[in-house]
N, C-alpha and C positions, 0 to 999 in steps of 0.2 A: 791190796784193795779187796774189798766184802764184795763176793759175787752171790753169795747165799745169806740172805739179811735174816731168811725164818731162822736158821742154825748157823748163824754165825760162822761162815767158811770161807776163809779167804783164797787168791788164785795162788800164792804160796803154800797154801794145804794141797792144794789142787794137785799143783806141778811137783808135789813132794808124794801123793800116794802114785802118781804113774811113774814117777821115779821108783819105787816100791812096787811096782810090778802092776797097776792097775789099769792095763792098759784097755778097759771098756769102759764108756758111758755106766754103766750100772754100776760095775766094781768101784769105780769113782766114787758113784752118791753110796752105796754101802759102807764103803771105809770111812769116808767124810761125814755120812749125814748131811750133802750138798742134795737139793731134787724133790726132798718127803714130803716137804710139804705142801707149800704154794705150784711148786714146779715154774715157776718164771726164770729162776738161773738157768733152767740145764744146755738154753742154747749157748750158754756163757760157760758152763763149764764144760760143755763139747769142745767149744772152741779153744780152750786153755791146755783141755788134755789135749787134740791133736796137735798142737803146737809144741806141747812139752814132748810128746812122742816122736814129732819128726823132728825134733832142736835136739834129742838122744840120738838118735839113727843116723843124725850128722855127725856125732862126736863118735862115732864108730860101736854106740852098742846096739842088739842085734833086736831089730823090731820089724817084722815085718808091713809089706802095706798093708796085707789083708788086717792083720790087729787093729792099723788106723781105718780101714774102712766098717772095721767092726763099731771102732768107737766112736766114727760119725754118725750112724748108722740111730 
């Protein structure tokens, strides 16, 4: 699904760069280009990264909460 319409960023880009280690709100819209423009996704791509960060941390890789409280944040 397109959660960033201005750059074309789907929640599969999303849950593929915090896979790849992005685990902040920023470093998300940096790597992606999700956020730059309009700014109306980023409540959508918060929510995708903390999702995709604690759905990692259940499969036993090592994410702290503070990372997910950074990337609420």
């Amino acid at each position: 699904m397109i959660v960033c319409h201005c750059a074309v960023v789907g929640d599969q880009q999303i849950a593929a760069a915090a896979a790849a280690g992005a685990t902040t709100l920023s470093r998300v819209c940096a790597s992606t280009g999700a956020g730059r423009d309009c700014g109306a996704c980023v409540f959508s791509v918060r929510r995708i990264l903390c999702e995709s960060v604690g759905s990692e941390a259940d499969h036993g890789l090592v994410t702290t909460s503070a990372e997910v409280d950074r990337a609420a944040s």
